[in-house]
VOLO-932902 format. One record per residue: residue number from 0; residue in three letters; x, y, z of N, C-alpha, C in turn. Coordinates in nm, 2 decimals. Example, Ala and Ser with C-alpha at 12.3 -4.5 7.8 and 13.67 -1.06 7.14 Angstrom:
BEGIN
R     n   res       nX       nY       nZ      caX      caY      caZ       cX       cY       cZ
R     0   Ala     1.32    -0.57     0.78     1.23    -0.45     0.78     1.32    -0.33     0.78
R     1   Ser     1.28    -0.22     0.71     1.37    -0.11     0.71     1.29     0.00     0.79
END
This chain:
BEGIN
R     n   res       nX       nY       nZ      caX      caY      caZ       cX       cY       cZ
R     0   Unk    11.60     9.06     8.58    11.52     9.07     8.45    11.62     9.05     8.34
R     1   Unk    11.59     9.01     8.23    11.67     8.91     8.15    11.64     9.03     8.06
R     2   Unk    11.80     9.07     7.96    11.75     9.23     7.89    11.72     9.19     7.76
R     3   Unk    11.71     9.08     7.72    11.66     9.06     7.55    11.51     9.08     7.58
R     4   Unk    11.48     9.19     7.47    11.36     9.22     7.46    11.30     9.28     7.55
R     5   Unk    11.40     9.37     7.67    11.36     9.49     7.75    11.34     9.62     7.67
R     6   Unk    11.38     9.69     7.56    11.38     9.79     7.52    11.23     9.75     7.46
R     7   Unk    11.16     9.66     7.42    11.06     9.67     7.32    10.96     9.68     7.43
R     8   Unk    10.94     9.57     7.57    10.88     9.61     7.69    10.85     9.72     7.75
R     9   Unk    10.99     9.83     7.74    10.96     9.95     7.79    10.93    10.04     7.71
R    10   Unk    10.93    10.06     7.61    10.88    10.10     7.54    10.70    10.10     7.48
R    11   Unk    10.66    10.00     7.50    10.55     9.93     7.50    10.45     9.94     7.64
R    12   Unk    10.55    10.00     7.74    10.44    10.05     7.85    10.37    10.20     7.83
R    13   Unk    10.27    10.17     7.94    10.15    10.27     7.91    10.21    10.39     7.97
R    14   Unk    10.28    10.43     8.07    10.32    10.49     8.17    10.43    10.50     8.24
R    15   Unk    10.53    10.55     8.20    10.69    10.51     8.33    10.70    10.67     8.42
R    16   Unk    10.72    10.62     8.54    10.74    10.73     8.65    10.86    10.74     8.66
R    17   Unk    10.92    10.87     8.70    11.08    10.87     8.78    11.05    10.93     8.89
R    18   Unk    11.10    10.91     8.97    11.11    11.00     9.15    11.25    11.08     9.10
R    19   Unk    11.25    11.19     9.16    11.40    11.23     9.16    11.40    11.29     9.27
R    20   Unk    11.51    11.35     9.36    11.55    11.38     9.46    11.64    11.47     9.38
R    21   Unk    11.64    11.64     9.37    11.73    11.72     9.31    11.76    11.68     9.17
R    22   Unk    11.89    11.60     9.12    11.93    11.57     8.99    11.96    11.44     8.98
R    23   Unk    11.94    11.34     9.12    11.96    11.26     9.16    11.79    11.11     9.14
R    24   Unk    11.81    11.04     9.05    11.70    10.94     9.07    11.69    10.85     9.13
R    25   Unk    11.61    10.86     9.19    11.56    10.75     9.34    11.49    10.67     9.33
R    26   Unk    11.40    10.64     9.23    11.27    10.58     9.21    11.25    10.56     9.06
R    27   Unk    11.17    10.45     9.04    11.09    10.46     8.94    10.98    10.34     8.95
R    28   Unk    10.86    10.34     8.80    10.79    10.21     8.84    10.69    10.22     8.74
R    29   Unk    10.66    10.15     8.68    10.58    10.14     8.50    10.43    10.07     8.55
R    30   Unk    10.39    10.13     8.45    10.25    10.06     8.40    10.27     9.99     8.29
R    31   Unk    10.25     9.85     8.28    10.30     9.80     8.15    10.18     9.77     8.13
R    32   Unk    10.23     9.71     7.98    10.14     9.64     7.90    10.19     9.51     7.86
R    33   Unk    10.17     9.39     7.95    10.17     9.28     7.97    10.15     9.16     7.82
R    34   Unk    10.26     9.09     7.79    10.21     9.07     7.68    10.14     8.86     7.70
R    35   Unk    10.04     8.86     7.61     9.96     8.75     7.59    10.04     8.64     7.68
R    36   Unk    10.13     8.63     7.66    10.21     8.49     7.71    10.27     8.51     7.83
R    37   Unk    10.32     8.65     7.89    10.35     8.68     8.01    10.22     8.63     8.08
R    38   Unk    10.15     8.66     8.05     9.99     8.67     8.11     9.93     8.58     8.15
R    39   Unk     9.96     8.44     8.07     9.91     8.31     8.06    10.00     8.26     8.17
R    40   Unk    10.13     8.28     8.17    10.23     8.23     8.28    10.20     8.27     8.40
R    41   Unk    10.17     8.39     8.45    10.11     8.43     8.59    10.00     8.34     8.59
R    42   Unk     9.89     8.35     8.53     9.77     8.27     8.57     9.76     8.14     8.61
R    43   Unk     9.89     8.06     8.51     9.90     7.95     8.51     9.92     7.89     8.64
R    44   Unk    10.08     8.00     8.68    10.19     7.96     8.82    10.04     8.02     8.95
R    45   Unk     9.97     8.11     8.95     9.90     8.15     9.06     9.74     8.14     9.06
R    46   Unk     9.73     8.06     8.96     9.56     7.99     8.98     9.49     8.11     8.96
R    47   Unk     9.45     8.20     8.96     9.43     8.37     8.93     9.38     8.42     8.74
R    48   Unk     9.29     8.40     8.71     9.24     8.44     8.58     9.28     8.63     8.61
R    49   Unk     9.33     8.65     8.48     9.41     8.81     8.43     9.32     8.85     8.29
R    50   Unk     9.23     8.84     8.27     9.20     8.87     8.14     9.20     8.98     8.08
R    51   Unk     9.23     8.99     8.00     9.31     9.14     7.95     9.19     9.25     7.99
R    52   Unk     9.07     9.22     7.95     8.92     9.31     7.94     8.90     9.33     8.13
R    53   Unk     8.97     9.26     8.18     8.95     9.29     8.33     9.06     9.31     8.38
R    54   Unk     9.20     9.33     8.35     9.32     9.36     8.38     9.48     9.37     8.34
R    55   Unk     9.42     9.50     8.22     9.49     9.54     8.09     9.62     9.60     8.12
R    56   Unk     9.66     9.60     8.30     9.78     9.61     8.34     9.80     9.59     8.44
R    57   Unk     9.98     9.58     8.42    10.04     9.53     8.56    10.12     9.62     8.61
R    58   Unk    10.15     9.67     8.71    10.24     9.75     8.82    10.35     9.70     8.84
R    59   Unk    10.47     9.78     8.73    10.59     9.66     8.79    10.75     9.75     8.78
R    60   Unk    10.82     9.70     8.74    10.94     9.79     8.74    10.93     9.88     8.87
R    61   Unk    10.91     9.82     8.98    10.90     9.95     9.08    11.06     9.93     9.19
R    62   Unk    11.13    10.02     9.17    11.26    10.01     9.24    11.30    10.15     9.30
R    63   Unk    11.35    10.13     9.44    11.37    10.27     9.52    11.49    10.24     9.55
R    64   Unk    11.59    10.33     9.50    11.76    10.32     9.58    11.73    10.30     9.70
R    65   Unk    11.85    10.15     9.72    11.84    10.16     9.86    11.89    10.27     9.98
R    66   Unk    11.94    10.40     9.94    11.98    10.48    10.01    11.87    10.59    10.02
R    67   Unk    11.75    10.57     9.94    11.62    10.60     9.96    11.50    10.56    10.02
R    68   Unk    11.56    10.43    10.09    11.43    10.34    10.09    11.41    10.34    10.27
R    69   Unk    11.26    10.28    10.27    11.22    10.35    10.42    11.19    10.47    10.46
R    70   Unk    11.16    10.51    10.38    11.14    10.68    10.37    10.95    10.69    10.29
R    71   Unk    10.89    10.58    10.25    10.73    10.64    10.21    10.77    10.62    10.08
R    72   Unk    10.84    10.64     9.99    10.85    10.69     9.88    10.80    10.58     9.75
R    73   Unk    10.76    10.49     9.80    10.71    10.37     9.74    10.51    10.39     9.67
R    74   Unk    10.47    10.43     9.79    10.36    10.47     9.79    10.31    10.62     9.68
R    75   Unk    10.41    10.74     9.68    10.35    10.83     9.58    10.41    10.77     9.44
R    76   Unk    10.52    10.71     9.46    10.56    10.66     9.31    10.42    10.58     9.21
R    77   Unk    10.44    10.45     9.30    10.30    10.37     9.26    10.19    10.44     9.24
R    78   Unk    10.16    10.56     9.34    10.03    10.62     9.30    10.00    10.73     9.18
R    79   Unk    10.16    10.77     9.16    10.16    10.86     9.00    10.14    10.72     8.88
R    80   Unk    10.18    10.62     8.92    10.19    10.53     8.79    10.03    10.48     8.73
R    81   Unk     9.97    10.41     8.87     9.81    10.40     8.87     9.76    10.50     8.78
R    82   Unk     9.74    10.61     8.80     9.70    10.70     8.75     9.67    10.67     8.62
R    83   Unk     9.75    10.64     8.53     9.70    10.62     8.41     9.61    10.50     8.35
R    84   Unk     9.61    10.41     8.45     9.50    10.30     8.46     9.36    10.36     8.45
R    85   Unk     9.35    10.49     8.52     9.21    10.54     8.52     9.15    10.43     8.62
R    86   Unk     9.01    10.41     8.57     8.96    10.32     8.66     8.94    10.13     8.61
R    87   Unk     9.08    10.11     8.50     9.09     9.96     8.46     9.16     9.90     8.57
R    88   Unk     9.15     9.77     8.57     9.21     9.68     8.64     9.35     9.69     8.67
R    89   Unk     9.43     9.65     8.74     9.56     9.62     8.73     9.62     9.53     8.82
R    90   Unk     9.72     9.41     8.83     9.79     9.31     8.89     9.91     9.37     8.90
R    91   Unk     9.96     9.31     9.01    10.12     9.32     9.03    10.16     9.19     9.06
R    92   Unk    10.32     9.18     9.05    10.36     9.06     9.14    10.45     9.16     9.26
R    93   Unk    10.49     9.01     9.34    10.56     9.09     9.43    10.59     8.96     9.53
R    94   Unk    10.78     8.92     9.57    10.81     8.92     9.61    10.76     8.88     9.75
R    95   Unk    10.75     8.80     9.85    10.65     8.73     9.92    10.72     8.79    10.07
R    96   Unk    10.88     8.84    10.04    10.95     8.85    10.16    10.88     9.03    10.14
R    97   Unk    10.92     9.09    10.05    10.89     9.24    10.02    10.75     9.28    10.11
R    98   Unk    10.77     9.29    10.27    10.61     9.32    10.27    10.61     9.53    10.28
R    99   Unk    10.70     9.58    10.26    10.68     9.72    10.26    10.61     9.72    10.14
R   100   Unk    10.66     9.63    10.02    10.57     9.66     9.86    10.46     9.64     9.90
R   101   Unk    10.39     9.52    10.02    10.30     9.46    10.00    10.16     9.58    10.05
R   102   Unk    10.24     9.66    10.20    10.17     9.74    10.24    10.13     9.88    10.10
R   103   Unk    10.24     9.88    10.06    10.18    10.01     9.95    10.09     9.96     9.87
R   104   Unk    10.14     9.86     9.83     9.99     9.77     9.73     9.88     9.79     9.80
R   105   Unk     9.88     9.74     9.91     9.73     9.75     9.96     9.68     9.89    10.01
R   106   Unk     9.76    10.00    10.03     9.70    10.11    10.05     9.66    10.18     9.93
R   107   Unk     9.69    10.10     9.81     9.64    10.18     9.65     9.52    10.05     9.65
R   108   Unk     9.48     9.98     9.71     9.37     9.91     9.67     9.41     9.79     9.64
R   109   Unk     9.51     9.73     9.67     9.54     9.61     9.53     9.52     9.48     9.70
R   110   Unk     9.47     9.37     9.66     9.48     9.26     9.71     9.54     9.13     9.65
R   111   Unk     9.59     9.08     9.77     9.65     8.98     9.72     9.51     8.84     9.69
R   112   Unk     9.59     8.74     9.52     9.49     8.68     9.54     9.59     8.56     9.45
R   113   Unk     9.55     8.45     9.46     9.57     8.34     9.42     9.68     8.25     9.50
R   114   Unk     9.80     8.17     9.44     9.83     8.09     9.50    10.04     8.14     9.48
R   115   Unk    10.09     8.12     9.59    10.22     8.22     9.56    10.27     8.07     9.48
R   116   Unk    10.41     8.12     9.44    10.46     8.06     9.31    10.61     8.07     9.30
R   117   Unk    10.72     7.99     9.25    10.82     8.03     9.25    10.87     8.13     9.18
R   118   Unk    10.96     8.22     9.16    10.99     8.32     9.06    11.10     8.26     8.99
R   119   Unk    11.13     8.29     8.87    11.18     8.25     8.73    11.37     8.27     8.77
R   120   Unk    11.34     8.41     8.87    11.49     8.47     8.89    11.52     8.42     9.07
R   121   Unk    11.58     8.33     9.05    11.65     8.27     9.19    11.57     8.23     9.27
R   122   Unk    11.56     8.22     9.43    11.48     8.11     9.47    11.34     8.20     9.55
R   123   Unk    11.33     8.30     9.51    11.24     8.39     9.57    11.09     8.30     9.53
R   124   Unk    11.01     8.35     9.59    10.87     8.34     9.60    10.74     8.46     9.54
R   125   Unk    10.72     8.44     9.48    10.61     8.57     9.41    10.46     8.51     9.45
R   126   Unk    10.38     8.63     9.50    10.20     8.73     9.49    10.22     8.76     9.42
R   127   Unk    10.04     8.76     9.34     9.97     8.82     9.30     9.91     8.91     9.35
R   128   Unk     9.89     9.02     9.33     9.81     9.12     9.39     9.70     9.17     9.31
R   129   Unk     9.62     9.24     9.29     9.48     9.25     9.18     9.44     9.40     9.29
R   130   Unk     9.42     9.48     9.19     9.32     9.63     9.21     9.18     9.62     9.11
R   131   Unk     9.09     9.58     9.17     9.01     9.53     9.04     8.93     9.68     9.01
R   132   Unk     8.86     9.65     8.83     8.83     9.78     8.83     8.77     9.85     8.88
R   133   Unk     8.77    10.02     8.89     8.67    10.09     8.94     8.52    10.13     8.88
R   134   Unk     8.43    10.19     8.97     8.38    10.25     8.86     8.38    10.45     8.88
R   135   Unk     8.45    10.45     9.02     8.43    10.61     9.03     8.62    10.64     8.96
R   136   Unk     8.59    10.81     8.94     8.71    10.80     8.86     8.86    10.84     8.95
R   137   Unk     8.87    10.79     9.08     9.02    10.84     9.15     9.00    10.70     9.20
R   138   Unk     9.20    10.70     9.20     9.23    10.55     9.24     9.20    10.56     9.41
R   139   Unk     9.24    10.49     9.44     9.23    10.45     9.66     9.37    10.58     9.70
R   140   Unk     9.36    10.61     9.80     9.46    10.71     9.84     9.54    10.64     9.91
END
């Protein structure tokens, strides 16, 4: 992630999680708030309409020390973040090799949908994923 204009991003999200293990941080993973032109670029690269009125956020910054990882801890993180979505929409990307992210996505509801795409940072491959909105008020367990 390229840091010009990370402090104003993170700041500008709706929700940031930390996992800790004792005093020790393991985890984290945001609910952002995606801005106009990020938005237009996902749509563009993955054929996938995001309209803000249908998917006012994305699930992202999600990272587990790898000396934590394989352990579940993917899934309660993601599921404190959701949370503050309530019952709005929300997209992720995700890495095409990543399928442990892929399974937690899908156990919070999220499907994959459109057309994968190159990613910006090296020669990886990015999904879309979509939790579209609810209308009862708890996310998918």
């Amino acid at each position: 992630m390229r840091a010009d204009g990370l402090e104003e991003r993170v700041r500008s999200a709706e929700w940031l999680v930390f996992l800790r293990e004792g005093t020790c941080l393991v985890g984290v993973a945001g609910l952002k708030c995606p801005a106009p032109a990020y938005r237009r670029k996902i749509e563009a690269l993955s054929g996938i309409p995001l309209a803000q009125e249908s998917f006012p956020f994305e699930l992202g910054w999600i990272y587990i020390l790898p000396s934590a990882r394989r352990r579940g801890l993917s899934l309660p993180l993601c599921r404190r973040a959701i949370e503050a979505a309530r019952a709005s929409g929300i997209f992720a990307t995700s890495r095409t090799g990543n399928h442990a992210m892929h399974k937690t996505l899908e156990k919070l509801g999220f499907l994959v949908a459109g057309s994968e795409y190159p990613s910006a940072n090296g020669n990886d491959r990015l999904k879309v994923f979509l939790r579209r909105p609810t209308t009862g008020q708890h996310a998918p367990a």
